[in-house]
Structures are given as C-alpha cells and as structure tokens.
C-alpha positions in Angstrom: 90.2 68.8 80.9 88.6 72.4 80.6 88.6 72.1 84.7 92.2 71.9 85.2 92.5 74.7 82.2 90.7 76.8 83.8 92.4 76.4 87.1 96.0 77.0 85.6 94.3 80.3 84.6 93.7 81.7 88.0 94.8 84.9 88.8 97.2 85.9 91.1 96.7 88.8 93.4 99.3 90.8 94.5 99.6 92.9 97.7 101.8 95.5 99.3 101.6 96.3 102.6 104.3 97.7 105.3 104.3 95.7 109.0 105.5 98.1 111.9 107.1 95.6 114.7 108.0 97.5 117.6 108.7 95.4 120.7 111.0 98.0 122.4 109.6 101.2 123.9 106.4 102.3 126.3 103.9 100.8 123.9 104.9 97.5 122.4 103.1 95.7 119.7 105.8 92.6 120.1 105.8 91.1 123.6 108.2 88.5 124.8 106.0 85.5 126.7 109.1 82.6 127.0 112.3 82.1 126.2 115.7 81.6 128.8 116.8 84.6 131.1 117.2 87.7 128.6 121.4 88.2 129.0 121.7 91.6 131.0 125.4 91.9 129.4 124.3 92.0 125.9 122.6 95.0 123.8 120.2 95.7 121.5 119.0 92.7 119.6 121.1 90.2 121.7 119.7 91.0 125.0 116.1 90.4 123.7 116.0 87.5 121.3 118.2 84.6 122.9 117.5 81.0 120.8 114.2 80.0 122.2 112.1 83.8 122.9 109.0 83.8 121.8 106.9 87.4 121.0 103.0 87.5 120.8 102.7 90.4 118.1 99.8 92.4 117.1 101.4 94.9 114.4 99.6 97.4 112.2 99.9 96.9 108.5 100.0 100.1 106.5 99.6 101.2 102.8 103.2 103.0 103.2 105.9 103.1 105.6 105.4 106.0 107.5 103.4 105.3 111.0 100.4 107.4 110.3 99.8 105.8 106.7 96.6 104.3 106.4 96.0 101.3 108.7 94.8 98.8 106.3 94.8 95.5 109.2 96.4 94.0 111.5 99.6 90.9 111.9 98.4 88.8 115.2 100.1 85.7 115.9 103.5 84.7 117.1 107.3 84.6 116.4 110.0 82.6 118.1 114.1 82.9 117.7 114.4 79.4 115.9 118.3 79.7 115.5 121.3 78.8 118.0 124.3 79.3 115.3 125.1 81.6 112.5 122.2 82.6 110.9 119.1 84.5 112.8 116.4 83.7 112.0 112.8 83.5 113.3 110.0 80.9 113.1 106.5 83.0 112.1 103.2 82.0 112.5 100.8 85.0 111.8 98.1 86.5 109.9 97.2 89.3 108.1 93.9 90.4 109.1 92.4 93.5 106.8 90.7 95.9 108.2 89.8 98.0 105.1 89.9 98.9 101.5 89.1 95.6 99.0 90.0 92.9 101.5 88.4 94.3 104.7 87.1 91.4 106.4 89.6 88.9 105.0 92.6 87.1 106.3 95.9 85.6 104.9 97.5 82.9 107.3 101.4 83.1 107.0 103.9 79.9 108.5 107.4 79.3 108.0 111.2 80.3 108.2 112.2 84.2 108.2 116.3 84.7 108.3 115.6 88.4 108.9 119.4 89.2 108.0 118.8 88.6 104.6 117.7 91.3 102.5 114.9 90.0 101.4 112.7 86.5 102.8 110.3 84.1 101.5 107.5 82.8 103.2 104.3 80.5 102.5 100.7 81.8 102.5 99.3 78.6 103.6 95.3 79.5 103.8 93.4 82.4 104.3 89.7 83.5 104.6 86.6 85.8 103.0 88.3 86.7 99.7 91.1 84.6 100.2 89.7 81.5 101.5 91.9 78.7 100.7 94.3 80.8 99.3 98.1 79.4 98.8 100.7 81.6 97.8 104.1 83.1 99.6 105.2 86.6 101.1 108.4 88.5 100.1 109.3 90.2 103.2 112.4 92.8 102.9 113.1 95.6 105.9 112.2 99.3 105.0 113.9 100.5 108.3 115.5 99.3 111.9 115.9 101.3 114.9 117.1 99.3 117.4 114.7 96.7 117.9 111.9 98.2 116.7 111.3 97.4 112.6 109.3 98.0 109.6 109.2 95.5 107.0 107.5 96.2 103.7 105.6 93.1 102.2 105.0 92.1 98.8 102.3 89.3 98.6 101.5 87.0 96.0 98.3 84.8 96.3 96.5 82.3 94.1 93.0 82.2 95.3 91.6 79.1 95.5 88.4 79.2 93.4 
C-alpha cells in the first residue's frame, strides 16, 4: 500500500508558455501540405482552413507574449481542420520541445481536439521525455491575440510526472 500512497502524492508541475502560430506572411511557421482547393472567394480564415487542411508547424514557445520574449522551445508536429459544421475546430498532434531554462532537453507530446473558438481548450499531455518521461497530464490553451491568421496562444500546462 505505501506504493500507491506515494504515487497519489506526486507532484504536479505546472507550465506557462505562449505559442506564436503564424501561417500567413513571408516567413511562415504553419504551412499547409493537403487539404481540397483553398476557396479563392473566401477571406481570412475561410480561404485557408477548408474541412480537411492540414499545417506542418514549427512554432516558437516563449516565456511571454511578445515575439522577442525569451525562446524557451519549440511546437513541431501537425494540425488538421477536423470540422465540416458549426464548430471549428482542429485536430493537434504536437510537441513541446524545450530548448532552455529547467526543461531544456525535454519534451511534452500533446494529441487531441482544439475548438479554437472557445475561449479557452483542453487538451491531453499523453507522454513526454527527459524530465517528463512518461508524463500524463493536459494543456489549457486560451488565445492572447489574433491578427488575421496569424495567432498567439498562451498555455497553461499541467503534468503529473510519471516517477
């Protein structure tokens, strides 16, 4: 019984972080690899993320919003319009690599559902590695800013390591 004690007492660590998505403009850090013809008569967000695109992203994670805070890792993986009717929302599967500070070296490994209309999503930490190794837990995702297409959304992390 002290085992499973002990596990219950496992602390949680929690980690804020701001992702800057910007698949508009010269220098993309989204880029859309598949999905049907993008519609020519629609703007903004229409035109680029009909049902069934799917964006390769490698977004820098900072310690505030601003573009020039500290780059503490990068968000590498992929994101597909997973929605036909009402709601939009987006399929994820990414992870947070760090880069510095405590977790350098160390990855979190995000899947699941993100209706990015509502103000603020949940998503699953489903693994991770170094620090985080086997790490479950789930992401709180709410946008800081928009500009068109181009977004940053703060994170607020919650993990339970695994040890």
């Amino acid at each position: 019984m002290a085992s499973v004690t002990e596990a219950r007492k496992r602390n949680a660590t929690h980690i804020q972080f701001y992702m800057h998505d910007t698949p508009g403009g010269p220098n993309p850090s989204a880029v859309r690899v598949a999905g049907q013809p993008i519609n020519a008569t629609a703007s903004g967000m229409g035109a680029m993320f009909g049902f069934g695109s799917i964006y390769v992203m490698d977004n820098a994670l900072t310690m505030t919003p601003e573009v020039n805070s500290t780059l503490i890792g990068r968000a590498q993986g992929l994101y597909a319009v997973s929605s036909q009717e009402g709601e939009f929302s987006l399929l994820m599967t990414l992870t947070y690599n760090f880069v510095s500070g405590a977790y350098n070296g160390s990855s979190l490994s995000i899947v699941g559902r993100n209706p990015v209309m509502n103000e603020v999503r949940e998503m699953p930490v489903v693994g991770g590695t170094g620090v985080f190794r086997l790490a479950r837990g789930f992401a709180l995702a709410k946008t800081h800013s928009m500009n068109q297409v181009d977004a940053i959304i703060g994170y607020n992390v919650t993990v339970i390591p695994y040890y």
